[in-house]
C-alpha positions as CSV (number, residue, x, y, z in Angstrom):
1,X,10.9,16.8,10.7
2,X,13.5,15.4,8.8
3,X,14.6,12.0,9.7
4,X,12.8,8.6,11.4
5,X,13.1,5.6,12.4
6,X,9.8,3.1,12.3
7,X,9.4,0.8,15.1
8,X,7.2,-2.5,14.1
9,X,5.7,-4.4,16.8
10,X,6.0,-8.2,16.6
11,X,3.2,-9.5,18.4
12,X,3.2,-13.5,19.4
13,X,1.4,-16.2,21.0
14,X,2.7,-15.5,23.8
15,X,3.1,-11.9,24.0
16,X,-0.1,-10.0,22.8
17,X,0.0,-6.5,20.9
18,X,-1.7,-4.1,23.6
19,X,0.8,-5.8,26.3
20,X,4.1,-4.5,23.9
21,X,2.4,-1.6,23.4
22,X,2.6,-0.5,26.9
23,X,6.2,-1.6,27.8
24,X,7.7,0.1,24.4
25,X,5.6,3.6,24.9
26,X,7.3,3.0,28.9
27,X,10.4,2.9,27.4
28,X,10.2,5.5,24.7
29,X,8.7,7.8,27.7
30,X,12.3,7.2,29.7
31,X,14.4,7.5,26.5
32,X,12.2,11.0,25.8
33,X,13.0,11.9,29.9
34,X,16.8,11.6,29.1
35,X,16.9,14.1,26.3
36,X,14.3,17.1,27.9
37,X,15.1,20.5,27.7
38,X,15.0,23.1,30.5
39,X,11.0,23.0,29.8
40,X,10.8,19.6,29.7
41,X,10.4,18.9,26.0
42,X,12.0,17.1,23.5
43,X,12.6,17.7,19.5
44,X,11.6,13.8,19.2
45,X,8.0,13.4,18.2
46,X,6.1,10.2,17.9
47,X,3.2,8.9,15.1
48,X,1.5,6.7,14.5
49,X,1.2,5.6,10.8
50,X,-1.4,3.1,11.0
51,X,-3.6,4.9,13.4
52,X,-7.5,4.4,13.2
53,X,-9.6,6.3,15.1
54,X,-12.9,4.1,14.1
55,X,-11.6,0.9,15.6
56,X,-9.9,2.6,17.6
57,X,-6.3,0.8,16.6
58,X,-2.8,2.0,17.0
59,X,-1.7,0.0,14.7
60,X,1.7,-2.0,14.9
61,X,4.3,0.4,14.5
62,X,5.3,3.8,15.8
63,X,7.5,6.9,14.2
64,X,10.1,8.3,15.9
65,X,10.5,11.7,14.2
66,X,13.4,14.0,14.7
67,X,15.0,17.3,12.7
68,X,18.0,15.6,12.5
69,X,20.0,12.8,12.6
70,X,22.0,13.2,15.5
71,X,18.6,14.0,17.9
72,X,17.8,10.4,17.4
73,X,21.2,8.9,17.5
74,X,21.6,10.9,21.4
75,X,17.8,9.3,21.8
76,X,19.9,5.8,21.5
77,X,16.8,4.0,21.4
78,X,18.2,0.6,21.0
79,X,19.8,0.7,24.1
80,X,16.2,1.3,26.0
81,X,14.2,-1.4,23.9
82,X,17.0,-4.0,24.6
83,X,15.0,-6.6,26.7
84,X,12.2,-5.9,24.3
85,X,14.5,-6.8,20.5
86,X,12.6,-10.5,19.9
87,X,9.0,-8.6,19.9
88,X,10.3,-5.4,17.8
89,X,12.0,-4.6,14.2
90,X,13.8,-1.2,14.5
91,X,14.7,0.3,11.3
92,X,18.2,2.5,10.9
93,X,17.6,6.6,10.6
94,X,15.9,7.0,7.4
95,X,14.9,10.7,5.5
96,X,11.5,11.6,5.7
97,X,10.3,11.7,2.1
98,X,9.8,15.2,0.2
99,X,6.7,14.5,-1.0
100,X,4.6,14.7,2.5
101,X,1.1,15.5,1.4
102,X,-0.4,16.3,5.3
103,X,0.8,16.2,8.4
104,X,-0.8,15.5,12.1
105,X,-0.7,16.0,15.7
106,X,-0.9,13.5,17.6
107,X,-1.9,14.6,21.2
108,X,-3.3,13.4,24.5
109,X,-6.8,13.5,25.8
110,X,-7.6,13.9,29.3
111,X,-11.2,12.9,30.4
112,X,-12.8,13.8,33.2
113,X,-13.6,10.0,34.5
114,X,-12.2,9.4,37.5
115,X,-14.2,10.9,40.1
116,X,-11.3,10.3,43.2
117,X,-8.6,11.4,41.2
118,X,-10.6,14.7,40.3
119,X,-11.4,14.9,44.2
120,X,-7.5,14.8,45.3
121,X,-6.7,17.4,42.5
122,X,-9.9,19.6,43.8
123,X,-8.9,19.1,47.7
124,X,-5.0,19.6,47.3
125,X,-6.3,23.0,44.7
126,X,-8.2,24.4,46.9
127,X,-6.9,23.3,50.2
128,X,-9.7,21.0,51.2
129,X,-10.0,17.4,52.4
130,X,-10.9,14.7,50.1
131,X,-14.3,14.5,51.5
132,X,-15.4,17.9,50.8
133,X,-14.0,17.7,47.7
134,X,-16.0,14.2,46.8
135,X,-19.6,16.1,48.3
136,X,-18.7,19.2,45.7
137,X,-18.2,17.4,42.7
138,X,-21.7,15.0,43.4
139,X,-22.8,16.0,40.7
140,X,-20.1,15.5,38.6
141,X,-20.7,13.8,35.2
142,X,-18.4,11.4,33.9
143,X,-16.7,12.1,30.2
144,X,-15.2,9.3,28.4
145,X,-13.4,9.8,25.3
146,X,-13.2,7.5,22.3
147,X,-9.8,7.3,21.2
148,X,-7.2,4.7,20.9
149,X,-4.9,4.4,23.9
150,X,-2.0,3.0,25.9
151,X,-1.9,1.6,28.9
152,X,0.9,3.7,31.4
153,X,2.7,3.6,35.1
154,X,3.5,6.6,36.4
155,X,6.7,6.0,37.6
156,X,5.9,8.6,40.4
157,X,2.9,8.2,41.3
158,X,2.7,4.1,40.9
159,X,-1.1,4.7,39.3
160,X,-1.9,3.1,36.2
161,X,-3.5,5.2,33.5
162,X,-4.8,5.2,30.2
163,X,-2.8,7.5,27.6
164,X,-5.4,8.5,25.2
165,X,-4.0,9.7,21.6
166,X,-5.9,11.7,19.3
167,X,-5.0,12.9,15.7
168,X,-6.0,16.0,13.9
169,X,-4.6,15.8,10.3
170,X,-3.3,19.4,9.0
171,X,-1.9,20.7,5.4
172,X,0.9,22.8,6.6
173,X,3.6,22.0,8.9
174,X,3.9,23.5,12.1
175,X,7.5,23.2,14.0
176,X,7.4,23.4,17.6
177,X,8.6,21.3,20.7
178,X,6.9,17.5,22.1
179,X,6.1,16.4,25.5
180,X,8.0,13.4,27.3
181,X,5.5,11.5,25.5
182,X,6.6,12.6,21.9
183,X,3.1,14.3,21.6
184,X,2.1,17.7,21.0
185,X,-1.3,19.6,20.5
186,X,0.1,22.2,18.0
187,X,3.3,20.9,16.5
188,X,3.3,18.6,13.7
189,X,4.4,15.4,11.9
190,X,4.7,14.6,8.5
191,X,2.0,11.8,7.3
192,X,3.9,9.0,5.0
């Protein structure tokens, strides 16, 4: 990764900092949508530079990280956080600096918490009604995870959902491709 841009969230009275969070990570996910590949990824990665794990905190900005310039100029995010300029300061395409010390991934976490949504998967799977699904899984445990998270639609599916983001900080750089999130579990950012 070459270039970024930081986006600092200006929370108010009357807008609160977990309620931006979740309409500028909506946003970013449609921006990301607009510039897939054939596989559905993106060269745009997202971090997180004032993530914290043990309180579980975001932060207040996010890192939009691209190899080069004219990835995040096509991303035109200004044009997608538009109705959202009085709660956010966008910076201008920056270089990343040369002397990176780590780097991270930042990836999503999928618990197994929701016992109907585990049952529809199970029943459409294996070509079963929900029911028998739901009397399979009784004993199912519930796993929750401890991370921070946002709050996401699914645009098709209309259900709400948790989108839990994990970092594991690495010494070397490792280039690959990000989801329509901006995450990845093996590709890497640069920590600055």
């Amino acid at each position: 990764m070459k270039v970024y841009i930081d986006i600092t969230l200006l929370p108010g009275v009357d807008v609160g900092l977990h309620f931006l969070w979740e309409k500028l990570y909506q946003q970013i996910h449609l921006a990301l949508v607009e510039v897939k590949d054939v596989n559905g990824t993106t060269p745009i990665a997202v971090a997180f530079p004032e993530y914290n794990s043990d309180n579980l905190n975001l932060g207040k900005k996010l890192r939009l990280l691209a190899e080069s310039q004219t990835q995040l100029e096509m991303l035109d995010i200004q044009k997608w956080l538009a109705r959202l300029s009085d709660y956010l300061h966008i910076t201008k395409v920056r270089e990343v600096p040369e002397n990176v010390l780590a780097y991270a991934c930042f990836k999503r976490m999928q618990g197994k918490s929701n016992i109907e949504r585990l049952a529809r998967r199970k029943s459409r799977r294996e070509g079963i009604d929900e029911a028998e699904a739901l009397q399979k899984l009784a004993s199912f445990k519930e796993e929750r995870i401890n991370a921070p998270f946002i709050k996401i639609q699914s645009l098709s599916s209309g259900h709400r959902f948790r989108l839990f983001i994990v970092r594991d900080t690495i010494e070397k750089a490792v280039v690959g491709r990000f989801s329509l999130y901006g995450l990845s579990s093996k590709a890497t950012v640069p920590l600055f």
